[in-house]
GUGUFI-795466 format. One line per field, with one value per residue (C-alpha): residue number from 1; x, y, z. Coordinates in Angstrom, 3 decimals. Layout:
<recs>
nr = (NUM	...) .
x = (X	...) .
y = (Y	...) .
z = (Z	...) .
</recs>
This chain:
<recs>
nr = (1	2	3	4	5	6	7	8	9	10	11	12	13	14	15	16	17	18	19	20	21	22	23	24	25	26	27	28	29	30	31	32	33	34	35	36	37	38	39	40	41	42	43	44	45	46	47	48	49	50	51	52	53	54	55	56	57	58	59	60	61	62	63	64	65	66	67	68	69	70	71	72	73	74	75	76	77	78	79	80	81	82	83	84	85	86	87	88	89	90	91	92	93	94	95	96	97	98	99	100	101	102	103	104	105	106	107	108	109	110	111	112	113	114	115	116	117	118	119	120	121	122	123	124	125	126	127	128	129	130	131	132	133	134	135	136	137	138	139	140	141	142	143	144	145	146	147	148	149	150	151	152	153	154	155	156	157	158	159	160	161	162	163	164	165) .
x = (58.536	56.166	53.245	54.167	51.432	52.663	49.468	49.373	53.111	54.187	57.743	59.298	58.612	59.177	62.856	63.074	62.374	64.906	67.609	66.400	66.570	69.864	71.132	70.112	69.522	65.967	65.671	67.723	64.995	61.554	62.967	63.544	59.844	58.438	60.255	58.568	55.419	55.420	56.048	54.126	51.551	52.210	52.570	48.877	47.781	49.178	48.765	44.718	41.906	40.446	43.797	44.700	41.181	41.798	45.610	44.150	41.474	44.222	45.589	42.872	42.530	45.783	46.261	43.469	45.071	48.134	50.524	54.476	53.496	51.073	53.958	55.631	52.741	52.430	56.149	55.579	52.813	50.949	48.175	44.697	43.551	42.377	44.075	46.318	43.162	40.918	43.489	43.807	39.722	39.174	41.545	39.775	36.208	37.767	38.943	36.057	33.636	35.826	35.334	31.789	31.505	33.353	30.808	28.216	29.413	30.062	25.886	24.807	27.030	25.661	22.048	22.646	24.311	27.365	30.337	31.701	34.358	33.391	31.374	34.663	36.301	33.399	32.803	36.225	35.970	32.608	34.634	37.673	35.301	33.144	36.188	38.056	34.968	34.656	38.548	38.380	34.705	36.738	40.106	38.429	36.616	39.220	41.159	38.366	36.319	33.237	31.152	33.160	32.930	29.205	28.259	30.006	28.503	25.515	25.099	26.698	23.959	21.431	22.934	22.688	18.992	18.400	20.071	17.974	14.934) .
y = (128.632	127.950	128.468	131.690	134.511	137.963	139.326	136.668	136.651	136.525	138.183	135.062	134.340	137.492	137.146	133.490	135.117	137.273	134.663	132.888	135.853	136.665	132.926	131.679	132.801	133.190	133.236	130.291	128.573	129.712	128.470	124.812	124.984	126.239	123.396	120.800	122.331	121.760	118.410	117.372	118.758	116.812	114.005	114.272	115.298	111.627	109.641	110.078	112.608	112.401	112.742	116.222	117.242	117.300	118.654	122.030	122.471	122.459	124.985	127.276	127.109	127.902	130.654	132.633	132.974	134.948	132.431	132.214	129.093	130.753	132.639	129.518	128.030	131.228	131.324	127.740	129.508	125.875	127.176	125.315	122.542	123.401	126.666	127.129	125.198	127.815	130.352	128.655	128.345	131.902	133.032	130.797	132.368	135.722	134.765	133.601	135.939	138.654	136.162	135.909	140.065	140.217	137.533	139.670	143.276	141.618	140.064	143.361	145.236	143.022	143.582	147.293	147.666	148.074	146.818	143.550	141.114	138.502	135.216	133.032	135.548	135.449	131.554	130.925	133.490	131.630	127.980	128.869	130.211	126.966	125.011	126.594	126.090	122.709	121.472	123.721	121.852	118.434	118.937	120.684	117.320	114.915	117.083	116.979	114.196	113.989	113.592	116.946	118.952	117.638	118.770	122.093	122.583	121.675	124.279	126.755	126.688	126.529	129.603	131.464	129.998	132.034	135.354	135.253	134.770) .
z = (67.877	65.045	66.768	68.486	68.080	67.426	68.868	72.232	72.737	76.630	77.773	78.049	74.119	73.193	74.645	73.142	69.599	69.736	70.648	68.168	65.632	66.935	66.773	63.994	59.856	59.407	56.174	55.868	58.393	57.029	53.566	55.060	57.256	53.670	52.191	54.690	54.205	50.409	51.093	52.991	50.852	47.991	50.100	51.805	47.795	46.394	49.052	50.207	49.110	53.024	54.342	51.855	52.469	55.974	55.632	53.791	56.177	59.064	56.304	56.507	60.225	61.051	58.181	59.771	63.194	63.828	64.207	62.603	61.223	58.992	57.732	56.790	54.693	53.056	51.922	50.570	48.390	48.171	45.503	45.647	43.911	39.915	40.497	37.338	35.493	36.830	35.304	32.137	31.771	32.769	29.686	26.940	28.689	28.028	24.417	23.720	24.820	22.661	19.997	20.647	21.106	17.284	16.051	17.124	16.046	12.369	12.624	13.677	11.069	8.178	9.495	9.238	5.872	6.680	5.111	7.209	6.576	3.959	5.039	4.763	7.489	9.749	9.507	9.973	13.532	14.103	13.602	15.606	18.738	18.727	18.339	21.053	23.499	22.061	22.870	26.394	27.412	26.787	28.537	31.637	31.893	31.443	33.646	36.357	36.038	34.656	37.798	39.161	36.183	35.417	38.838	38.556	35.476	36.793	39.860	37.379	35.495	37.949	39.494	36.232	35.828	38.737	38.037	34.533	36.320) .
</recs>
């Protein structure tokens, strides 16, 4: 049943389906398959990094066929690895380059004459953006790992090398 493909489906599933639509609450089932599959995902994720590695490339695979399974792993909504820490960093790189934008307009302001916030406003902006980047460059890392993150930072950087030049 799980593996039947809407788009490769024979007469003889087609009927089967809808006996088993007929029979059965469907909701009731994809909520229990979804249930399994979020399992079994934090199973594969605590027990081996080979084993999970291999569990969300079957994932992938199976997600990008037409198949009522991939249903099923999409109602469990398993989210990648890092994703809410992807989320999290992508807000403080926002806040920060608004920060860094203020910083900027209040430099340029003073270098034009015209009238800016006082030094002890703008040092405190300036302290509470290099702060912020500070505390955010430490947490990813410890989060990560510092080979991961040093090597992401790494090709990060080499990729924006490249842009520039």
């Amino acid at each position: 049943m799980l593996y039947v493909s809407a788009t490769e489906m024979s007469q003889a599933e087609e009927e089967l389906c809808a006996d088993f639509d007929r029979e059965s609450d469907q909701d009731c089932f994809e909520r229990k398959i979804a249930s399994l599959i979020k399992k079994a995902d934090k199973r594969y994720h605590a027990q081996d990094a080979l084993e999970y590695g291999r569990w969300r490339s079957a994932i992938r695979l199976v997600v990008q066929d037409d198949h009522y399974i991939g249903v099923m792993i999409a109602r469990a909504n398993l989210r990648p690895p890092w994703d809410f820490l992807k989320l999290v960093a992508t807000a403080v790189l926002v806040v920060c380059v608004v920060l860094g934008a203020m910083m900027g307009a209040i430099i340029l302001m003073d270098r034009q004459g015209i009238d800016t916030p006082s030094k002890e406003v703008a040092g405190f902006w300036t302290w509470v953006t290099l702060s912020t980047i500070a505390v955010v460059y430490c947490l990813v890392r410890l989060v990560v790992g510092k080979e991961r993150f040093d090597a992401a930072l790494d090709s990060l950087l080499s990729k924006a090398r490249r842009i520039a030049s």
